[in-house]
C-alpha positions in Angstrom: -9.8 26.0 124.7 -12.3 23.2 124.8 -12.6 19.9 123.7 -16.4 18.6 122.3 -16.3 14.9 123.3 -18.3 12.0 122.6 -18.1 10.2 125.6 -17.5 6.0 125.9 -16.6 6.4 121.9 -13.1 4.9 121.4 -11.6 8.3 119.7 -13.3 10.7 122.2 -11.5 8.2 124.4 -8.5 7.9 122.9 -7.8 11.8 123.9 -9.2 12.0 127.5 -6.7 9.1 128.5 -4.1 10.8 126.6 -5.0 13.7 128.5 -5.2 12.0 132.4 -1.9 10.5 131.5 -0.4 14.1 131.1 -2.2 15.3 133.9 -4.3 17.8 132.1 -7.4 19.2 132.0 -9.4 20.6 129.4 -12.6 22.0 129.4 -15.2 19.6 128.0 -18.5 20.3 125.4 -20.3 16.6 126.3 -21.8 15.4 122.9 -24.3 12.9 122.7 -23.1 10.6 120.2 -25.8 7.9 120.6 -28.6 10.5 120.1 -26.2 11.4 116.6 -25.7 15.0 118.2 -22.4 14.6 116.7 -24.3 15.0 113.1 -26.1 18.4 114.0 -24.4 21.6 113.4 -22.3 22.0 116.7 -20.0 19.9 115.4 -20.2 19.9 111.6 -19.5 23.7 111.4 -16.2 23.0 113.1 -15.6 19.5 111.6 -17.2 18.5 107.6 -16.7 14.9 108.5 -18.9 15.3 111.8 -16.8 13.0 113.8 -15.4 13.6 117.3 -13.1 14.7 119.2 -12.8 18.0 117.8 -10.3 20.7 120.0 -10.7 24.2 119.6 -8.5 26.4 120.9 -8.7 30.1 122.1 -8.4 32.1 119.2 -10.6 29.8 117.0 -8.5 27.5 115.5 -9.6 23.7 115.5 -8.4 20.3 115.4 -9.6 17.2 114.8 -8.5 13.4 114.8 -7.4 11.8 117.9 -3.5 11.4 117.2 -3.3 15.1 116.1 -5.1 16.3 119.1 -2.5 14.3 121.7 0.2 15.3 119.3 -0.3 19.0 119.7 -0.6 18.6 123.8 2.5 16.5 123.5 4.4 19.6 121.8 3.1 22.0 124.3 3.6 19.2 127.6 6.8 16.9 125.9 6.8 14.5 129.8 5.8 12.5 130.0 7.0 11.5 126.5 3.6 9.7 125.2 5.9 9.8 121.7 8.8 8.6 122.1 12.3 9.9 122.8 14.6 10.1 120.2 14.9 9.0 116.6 14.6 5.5 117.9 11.7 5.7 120.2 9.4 8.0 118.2 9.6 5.9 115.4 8.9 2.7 117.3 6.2 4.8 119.1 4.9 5.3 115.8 4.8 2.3 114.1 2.8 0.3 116.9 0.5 2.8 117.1 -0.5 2.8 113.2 -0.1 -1.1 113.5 -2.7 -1.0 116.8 -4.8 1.2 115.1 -4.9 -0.7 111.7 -5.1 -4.0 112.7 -7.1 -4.0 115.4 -9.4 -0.9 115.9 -10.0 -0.3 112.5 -11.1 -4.1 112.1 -12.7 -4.3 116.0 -14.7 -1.1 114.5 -15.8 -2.7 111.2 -17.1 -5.8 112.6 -19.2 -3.5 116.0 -20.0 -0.8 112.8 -21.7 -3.5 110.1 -22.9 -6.2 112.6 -24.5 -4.1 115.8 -28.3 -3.5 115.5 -27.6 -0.5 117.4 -24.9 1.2 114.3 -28.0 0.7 111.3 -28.2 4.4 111.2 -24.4 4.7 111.1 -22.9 2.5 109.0 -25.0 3.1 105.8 -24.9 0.4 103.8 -24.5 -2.1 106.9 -22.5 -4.9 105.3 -22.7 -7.9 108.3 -20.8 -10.0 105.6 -17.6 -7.6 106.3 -18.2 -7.2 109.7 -17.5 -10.8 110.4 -15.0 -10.9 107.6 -13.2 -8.4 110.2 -13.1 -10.7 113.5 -10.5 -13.1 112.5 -8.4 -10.0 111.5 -8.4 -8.3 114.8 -7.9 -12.0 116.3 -5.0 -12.9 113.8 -3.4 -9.6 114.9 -3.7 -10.6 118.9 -1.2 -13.4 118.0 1.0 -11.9 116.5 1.1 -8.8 119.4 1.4 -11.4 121.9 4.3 -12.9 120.5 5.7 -9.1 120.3 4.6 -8.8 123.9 6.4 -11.4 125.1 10.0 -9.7 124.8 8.9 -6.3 126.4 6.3 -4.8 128.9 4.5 -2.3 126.6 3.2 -1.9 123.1 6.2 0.0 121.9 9.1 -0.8 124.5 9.5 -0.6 127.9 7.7 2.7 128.5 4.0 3.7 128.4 2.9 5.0 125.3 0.3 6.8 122.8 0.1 2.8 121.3 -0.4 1.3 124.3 -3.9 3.5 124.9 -4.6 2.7 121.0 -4.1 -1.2 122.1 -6.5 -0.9 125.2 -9.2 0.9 123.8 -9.1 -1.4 120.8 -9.4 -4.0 122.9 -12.3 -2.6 125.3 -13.7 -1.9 122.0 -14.0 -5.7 121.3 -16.3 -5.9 124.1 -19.3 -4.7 121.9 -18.3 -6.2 118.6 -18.8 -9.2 120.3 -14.7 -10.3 120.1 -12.5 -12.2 122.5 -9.0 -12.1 123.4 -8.0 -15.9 122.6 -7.2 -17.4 126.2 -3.6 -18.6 124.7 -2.8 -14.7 124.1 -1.3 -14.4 128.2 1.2 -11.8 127.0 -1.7 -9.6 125.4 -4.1 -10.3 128.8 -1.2 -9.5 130.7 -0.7 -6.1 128.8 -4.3 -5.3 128.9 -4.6 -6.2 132.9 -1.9 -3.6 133.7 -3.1 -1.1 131.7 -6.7 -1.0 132.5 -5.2 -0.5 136.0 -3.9 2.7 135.4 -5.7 5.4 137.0 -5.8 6.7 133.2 -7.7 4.0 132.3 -11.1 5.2 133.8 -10.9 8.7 131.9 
């Protein structure tokens, strides 16, 4: 088994703090993502969209997409529960994560993606027009997390879970796209302070 990983990337991330959380190690294949190694055939032959993390396992088989790669370690290694427990929990487990992921990485992502100098060669056309069009998204979305955060200690209740590294990484993310946490979000800075202090956090 091995895992080709794109290093300070949010999705490559996604998976190693999924990982440190669980207590596991996997074997990693480093991939140079800002010298667009991820492009060359290492990775296309084992992924057609040539985006990382891609796992493979022993007899060949491969995965790809950050969710399905903690999903299938969260089958194989259920505690801690990173999903959910029960009918309840999994569901709630699953709808902040797709809310975290929709609503603020996806638009943190657009706006580093079409307005960075650095993403020209990525993003092609490079729209600046929609990257700023997405900052008041991901901002709009803070406000209404931090009014969710201000009944319960994590993402999706009061245990640790898949959206709460979704929700960090998003937010790290904003870093580079040039985005702030409004000051008057103390329930979201509150979140984020306890956990970037994971040991997790640093994967």
């Amino acid at each position: 088994m091995k895992l080709f990983d794109g290093g300070r990337a949010p999705n490559p991330r996604r998976v190693r703090v999924f990982l440190a959380e669980k207590g596991l190690t996997v074997p990693l294949v480093p991939v140079d993502m800002g010298a667009l190694e991820h492009r060359g055939e290492q990775v296309a032959q084992r992924n057609p969209l040539r985006r990382l993390p891609v796992l493979e396992l022993d007899d060949g088989t491969v995965i790809t997409e950050s969710i399905a790669i903690c999903r299938y370690f969260e089958e194989l290694h259920p505690e801690p529960a990173l999903f959910g427990k029960g009918a309840l929990g999994k569901a709630k487990v699953e709808m902040w994560q797709r809310r975290l992921e929709l609503n603020l990485m996806v638009s943190v992502a657009a706006a580093f993606r079409h307005i960075h100098p650095a993403m020209k060669e990525w993003e092609v056309p490079q729209i600046p027009e929609w990257g700023e069009a997405n900052k008041p998204k991901a901002i709009e979305f803070l406000h209404l997390l931090d009014n969710e955060l201000a009944q319960r200690e994590f993402a999706a209740g009061d245990a640790y879970s898949v959206a709460d590294i979704t929700g960090m990484i998003a937010i790290d993310f904003m870093k580079p796209a040039r985005i702030k946490v409004p000051e008057e979000c103390t329930n979201v800075l509150r979140w984020y302070a306890a956990l970037t202090s994971r040991p997790s956090a640093t994967a």
